[in-house]
N, C-alpha and C positions, 0 to 999 in steps of 0.2 A: 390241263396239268401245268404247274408253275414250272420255270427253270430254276434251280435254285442257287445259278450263279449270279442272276443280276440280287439277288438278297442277300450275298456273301458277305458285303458291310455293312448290311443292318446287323448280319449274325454276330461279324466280330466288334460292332457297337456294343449289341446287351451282352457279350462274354466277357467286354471291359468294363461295361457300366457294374454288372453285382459283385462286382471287386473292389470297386471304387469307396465302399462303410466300411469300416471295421465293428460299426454297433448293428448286434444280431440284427436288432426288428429291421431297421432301414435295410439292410441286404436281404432281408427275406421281400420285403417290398419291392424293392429293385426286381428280384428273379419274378417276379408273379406281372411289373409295369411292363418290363424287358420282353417274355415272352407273350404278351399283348400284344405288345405292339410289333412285333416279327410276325405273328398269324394273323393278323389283323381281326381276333377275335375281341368281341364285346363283353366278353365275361371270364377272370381269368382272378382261380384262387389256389391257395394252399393251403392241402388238409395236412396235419401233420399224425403222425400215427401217436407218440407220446407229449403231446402239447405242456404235461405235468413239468418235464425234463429241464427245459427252457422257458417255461413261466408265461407262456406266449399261447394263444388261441390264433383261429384258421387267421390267415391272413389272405386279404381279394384288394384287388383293386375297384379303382370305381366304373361304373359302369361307359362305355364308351359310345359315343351319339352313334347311329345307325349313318352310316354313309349316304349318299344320294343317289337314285339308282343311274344303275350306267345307262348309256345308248343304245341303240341296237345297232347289232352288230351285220354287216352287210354280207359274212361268211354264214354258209350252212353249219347249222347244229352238227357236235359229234353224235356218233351213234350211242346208245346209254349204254356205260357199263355197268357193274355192280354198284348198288349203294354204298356210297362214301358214310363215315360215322360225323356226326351233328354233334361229340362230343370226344376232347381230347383229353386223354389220363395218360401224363409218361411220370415215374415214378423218381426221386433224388433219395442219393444214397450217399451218405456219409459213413466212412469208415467201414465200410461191407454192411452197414446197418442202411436200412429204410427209412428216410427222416420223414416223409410223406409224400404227398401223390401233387403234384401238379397238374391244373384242372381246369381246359379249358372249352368253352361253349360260345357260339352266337357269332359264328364268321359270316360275314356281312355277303360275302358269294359265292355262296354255298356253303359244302362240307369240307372237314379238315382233309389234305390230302397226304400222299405217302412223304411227300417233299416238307409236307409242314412236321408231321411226327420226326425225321429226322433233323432239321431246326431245334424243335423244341428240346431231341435226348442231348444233342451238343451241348446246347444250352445247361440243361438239366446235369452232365456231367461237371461244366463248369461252376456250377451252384454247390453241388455238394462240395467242392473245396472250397468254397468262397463261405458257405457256413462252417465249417471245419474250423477255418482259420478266424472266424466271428466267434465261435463259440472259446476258440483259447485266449481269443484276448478278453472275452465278457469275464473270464473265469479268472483270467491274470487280472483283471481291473477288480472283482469282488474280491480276491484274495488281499488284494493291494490294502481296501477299504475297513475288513477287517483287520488286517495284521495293525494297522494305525489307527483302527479302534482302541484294540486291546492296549497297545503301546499307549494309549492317551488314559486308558483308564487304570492303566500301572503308575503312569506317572503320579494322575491326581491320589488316588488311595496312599501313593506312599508320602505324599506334601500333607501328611498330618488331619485328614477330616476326620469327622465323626463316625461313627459305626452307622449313623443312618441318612447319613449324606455320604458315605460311603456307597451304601445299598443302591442310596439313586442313583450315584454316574453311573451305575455298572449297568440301572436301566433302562436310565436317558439314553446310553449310547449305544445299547444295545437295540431299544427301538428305532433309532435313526437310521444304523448301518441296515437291519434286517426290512426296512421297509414298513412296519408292523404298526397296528392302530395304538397297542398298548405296551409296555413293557414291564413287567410286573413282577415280582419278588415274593416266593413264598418259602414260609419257616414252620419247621415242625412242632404241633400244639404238644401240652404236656400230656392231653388223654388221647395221644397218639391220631390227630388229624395234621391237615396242614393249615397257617393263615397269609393272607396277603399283607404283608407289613408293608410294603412297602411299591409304588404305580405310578409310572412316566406313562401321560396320555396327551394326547389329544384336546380332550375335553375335560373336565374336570373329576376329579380320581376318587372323590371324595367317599362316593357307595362302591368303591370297590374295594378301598383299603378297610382290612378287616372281615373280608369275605373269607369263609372256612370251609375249607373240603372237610367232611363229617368225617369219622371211623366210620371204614365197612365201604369206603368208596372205592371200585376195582382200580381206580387210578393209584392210589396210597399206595401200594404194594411193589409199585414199579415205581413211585417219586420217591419214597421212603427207599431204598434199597439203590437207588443214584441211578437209572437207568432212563434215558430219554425216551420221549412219550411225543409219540408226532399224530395231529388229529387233522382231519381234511377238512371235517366243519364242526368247531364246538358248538354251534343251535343245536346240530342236531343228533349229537354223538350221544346215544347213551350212557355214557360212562361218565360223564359229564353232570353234575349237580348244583353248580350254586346259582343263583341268580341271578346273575349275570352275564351268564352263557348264550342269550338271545342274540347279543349284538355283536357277538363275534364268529367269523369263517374261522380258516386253516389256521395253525397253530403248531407248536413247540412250543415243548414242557421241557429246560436242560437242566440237570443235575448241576450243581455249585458244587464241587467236591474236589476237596483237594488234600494228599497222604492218607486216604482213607476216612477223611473227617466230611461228613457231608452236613455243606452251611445252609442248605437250602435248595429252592428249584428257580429258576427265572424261565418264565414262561413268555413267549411271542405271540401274541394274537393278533390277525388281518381282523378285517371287518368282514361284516358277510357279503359274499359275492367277490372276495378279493382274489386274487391270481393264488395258487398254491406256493408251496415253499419247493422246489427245484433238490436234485440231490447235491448237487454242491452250497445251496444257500446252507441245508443242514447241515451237512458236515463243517461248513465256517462256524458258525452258529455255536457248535458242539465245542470245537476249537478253543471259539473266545468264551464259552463257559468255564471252560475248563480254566484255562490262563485268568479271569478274571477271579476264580475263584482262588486261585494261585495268590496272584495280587491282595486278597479278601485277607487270607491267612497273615502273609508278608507284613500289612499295614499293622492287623493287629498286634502280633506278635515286634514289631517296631516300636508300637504303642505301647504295648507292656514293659520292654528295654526301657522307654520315657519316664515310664512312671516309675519305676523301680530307680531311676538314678537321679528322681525326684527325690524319693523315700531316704536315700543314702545321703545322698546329700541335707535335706534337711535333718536326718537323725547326727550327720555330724557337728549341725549347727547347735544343733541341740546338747553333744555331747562339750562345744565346745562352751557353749553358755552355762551347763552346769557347773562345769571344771572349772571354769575360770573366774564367771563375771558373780554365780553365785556364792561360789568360795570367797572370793574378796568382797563382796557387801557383808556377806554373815561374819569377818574377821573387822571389818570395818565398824560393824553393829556392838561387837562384844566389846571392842575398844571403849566405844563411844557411851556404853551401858557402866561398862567400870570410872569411865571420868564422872558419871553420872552420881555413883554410889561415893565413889569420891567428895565431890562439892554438895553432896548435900549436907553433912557439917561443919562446912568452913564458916555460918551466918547468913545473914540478910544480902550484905552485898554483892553475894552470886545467887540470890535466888533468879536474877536474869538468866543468868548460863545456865543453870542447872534446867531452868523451863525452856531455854534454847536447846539441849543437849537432848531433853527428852520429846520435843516435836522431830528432831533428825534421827533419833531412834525408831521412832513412828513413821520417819518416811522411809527409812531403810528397809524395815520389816514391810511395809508396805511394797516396797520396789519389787523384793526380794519375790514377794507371793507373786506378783504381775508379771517378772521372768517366768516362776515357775509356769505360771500361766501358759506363757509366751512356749517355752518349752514342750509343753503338751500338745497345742494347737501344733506344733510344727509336725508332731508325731501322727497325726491326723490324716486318712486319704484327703485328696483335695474335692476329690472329685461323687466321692462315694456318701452318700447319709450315715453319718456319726451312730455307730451304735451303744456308747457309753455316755455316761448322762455329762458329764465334763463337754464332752465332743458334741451332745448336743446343746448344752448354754450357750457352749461359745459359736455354734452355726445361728442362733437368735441373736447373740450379737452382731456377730458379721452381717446379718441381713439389715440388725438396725444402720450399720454403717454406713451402706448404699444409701441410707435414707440423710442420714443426719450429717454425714458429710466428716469424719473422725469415727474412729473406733471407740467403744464404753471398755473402759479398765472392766475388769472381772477377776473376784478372788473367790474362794472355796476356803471354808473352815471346815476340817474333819474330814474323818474317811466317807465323803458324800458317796464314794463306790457302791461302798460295804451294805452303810445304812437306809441308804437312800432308793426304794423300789418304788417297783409303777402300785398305783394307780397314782401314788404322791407327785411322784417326776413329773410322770402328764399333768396331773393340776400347776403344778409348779413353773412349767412351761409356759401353759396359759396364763399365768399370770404375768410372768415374765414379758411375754408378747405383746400384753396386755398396757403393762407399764410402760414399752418402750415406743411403743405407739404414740402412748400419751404426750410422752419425751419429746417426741419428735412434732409435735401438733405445735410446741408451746416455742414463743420468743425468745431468743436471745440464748440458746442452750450451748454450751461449748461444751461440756464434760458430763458425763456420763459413769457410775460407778454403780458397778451390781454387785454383789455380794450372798451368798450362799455358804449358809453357819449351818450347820447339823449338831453344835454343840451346844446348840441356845435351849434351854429346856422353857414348857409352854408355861404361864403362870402360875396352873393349878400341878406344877411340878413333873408333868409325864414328859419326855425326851420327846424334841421336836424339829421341825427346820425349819428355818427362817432366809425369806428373799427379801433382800432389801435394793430399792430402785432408787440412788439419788442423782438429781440432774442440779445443777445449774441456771436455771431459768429465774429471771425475776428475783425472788428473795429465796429460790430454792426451792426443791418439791423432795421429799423423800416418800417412795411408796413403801409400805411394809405388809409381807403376806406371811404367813405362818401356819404350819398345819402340824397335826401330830404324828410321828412317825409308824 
């Protein structure tokens, strides 16, 4: 039998040593090296009863060389008592709860005795506080992690991105914080499935963006209705259908929902074989879905404020170009048309001025139309495809602009609105894109003028419309397209 006072500083060594981490695993290590080496046994683990809880499997140390055997000893053998046990189990208890069994085997001379079980439950008592206080700061440290998640992807979504460089911080960072192989984005289809729009991975995302959960999948019912969906292994979970469920373990499905509005679901996938998700990794998890969905709305709704004091502002521009600048060219025009009517019979010696008075009538009326122009385009979303044929000409100009480095003047004769339907518009386009292309190919082009007449009737006399494309180039290129209305 040992005395178990000369081991009293090994005892109060391992009850200082698994105090010494504050990070769970190293202190569960510590308790399983610690009571090794107090029993001097060769094999020394811990099973844990919920291993799910803390994301953590058995933990053993390594195995320990078998000692060299002793002498013999010159005292007679004791007489035998009962057999000792060849295997030691004292239990650690956190919180009145059983966190698992400490286990230990293979004491190098002999069996464990009564002196070693009371070692190991000291031990064992001071373990479960030593995990206690592992597990609030693991929980203060992941809480820490998420909360400046979420905060970082408030920040970015409200600095003005996209609606889909939105979607990604929210998955980038959701995959980083949660540990997760992918972090993925799905939105509800119009014949009531779901699709992956949008996949922070790992590898590359490409076959998985645009993956659709079908109608009729029992998952819909609970992602469609905003309710979290936690899966242990997507290979192999039933409920599970797209194709790309092979390469993923554990998981969370969280609802994006925020005032009742649900934007979607972001899903976490592990790989297969990876550690499970923990109940507080969920509930963070849930948290910054929730907040980032929050975020999701906030931006948008930011964005729409933007755009609308776009719209205001440019319709004052507008109100103030009609009011003013078109007012005084059309007063400036009428003047200039009366001096006209005037000198045409004073004789020969103003037929100068009178041919000067009526090329600045012609540029006036000219200006006058390219305000209006101007005018319209402002009234235009900027951002949205033009759904009037006006709003679509002038987006074929603008594109030619990028190219040709100046904007093409463009004017419109007649109610091109009224008169002017598709299938005519579409061809009219195509030509227009057509011409501008060309425009753009050729030397020396500074100027650019399109023109669209709906009052030009076609030769053989039926009402028609007419695109006229002239550039500048060389000695000039005027294209002319015409069709019947």
């Amino acid at each position: 039998m040992h005395d178990p006072v000369p081991r009293l500083p090994s005892l109060l060594e391992a009850v200082l040593s698994v105090g010494t981490d504050l990070e769970l695993r190293a202190t569960l290590q510590h308790i399983v090296d610690a009571a090794a080496e107090l029993t001097e046994a060769r094999y020394a683990a811990l099973d844990m009863t919920d291993p799910g809880r803390d994301g953590l499997r058995g933990i053993r140390t390594a195995e320990r060389p078998e000692p060299p055997a002793p002498r013999e000893s010159p005292e007679p053998p004791e007489s035998p008592g009962p057999p000792e046990p060849s295997e030691l189990v004292v239990p650690i208890h956190v919180d009145d709860e059983v966190f698992g069994d400490l286990r230990l085997a293979g004491k190098h001379d002999g069996p464990f005795t009564d002196e070693d079980e009371q070692l190991v439950r000291v031990l064992a008592t001071q373990a479960g506080i030593a995990i206690g206080n592992a597990r609030l700061y693991e929980t203060a440290r992941q809480r820490e992690r998420w909360i400046e998640g979420a905060a970082a992807v408030t920040t970015a979504l409200l600095s003005g991105e996209s609606a889909a460089d939105a979607l990604m911080t929210v998955a980038e960072r959701a995959r980083r914080l949660a540990g997760a192989s992918a972090g993925v984005i799905l939105q509800p289809t119009g014949d009531g499935g779901m699709e992956i729009v949008t996949a922070s991975t790992l590898d590359d995302p490409g076959d998985i963006i645009g993956t659709v959960i079908e109608p009729g999948s029992p998952l819909l019912e609970q992602l469609l209705g905003g309710e979290p969906v936690f899966i242990d292994d997507t290979a192999t979970d039933p409920r599970m259908t797209t194709h790309v469920r092979h390469r993923f373990g554990p998981s969370m499905m969280l609802p994006l929902q925020a005032g009742g509005r649900l934007l979607g679901t972001l899903a976490l996938p592990r790989r297969r074989g990876g550690r499970p998700y923990t109940a507080v990794e969920r509930l963070l998890a849930t948290q910054f879905a929730s907040q980032a969905a929050l975020a999701l709305v906030h931006a948008e709704d930011q964005h729409s404020r933007e755009r609308l004091a776009v719209y205001e502002d440019r319709d004052r521009i507008a109100r103030d170009l009609h009011d003013l600048v078109v007012q005084r060219l059309f007063a400036t025009g009428m003047m200039l048309e009366s001096t006209q009517r005037r000198s045409a019979g004073t004789g020969d010696t103003d037929k100068d001025v009178h041919a000067m008075l009526g090329r600045a009538v012609d540029e006036l009326q000219s200006t006058i139309q390219e305000v209006r122009t101007a005018i319209f385009a402002l009234q235009q979303p900027p951002a949205d495809a033009p759904t009037t044929f006006r709003g679509r000409v002038l987006r074929e100009a603008a594109g030619a602009a990028a190219v040709l480095g100046f904007h093409p003047s463009t004017r419109f004769t007649g109610a091109v609105e009224n008169r002017l339907a598709e299938p005519v518009a579409g061809r009219l386009l195509t030509a227009l894109r057509r011409a501008l292309a060309a425009a753009s190919r050729r030397a020396g082009v500074s100027r650019v003028e399109i023109t669209v007449d709906v009052t030009a009737p076609l030769p053989d006399g039926r009402p028609g419309v007419r695109l006229t494309v002239f550039d500048d180039g060389g000695a000039g290129t005027t294209v002319t397209w015409q069709s019947p209305l």
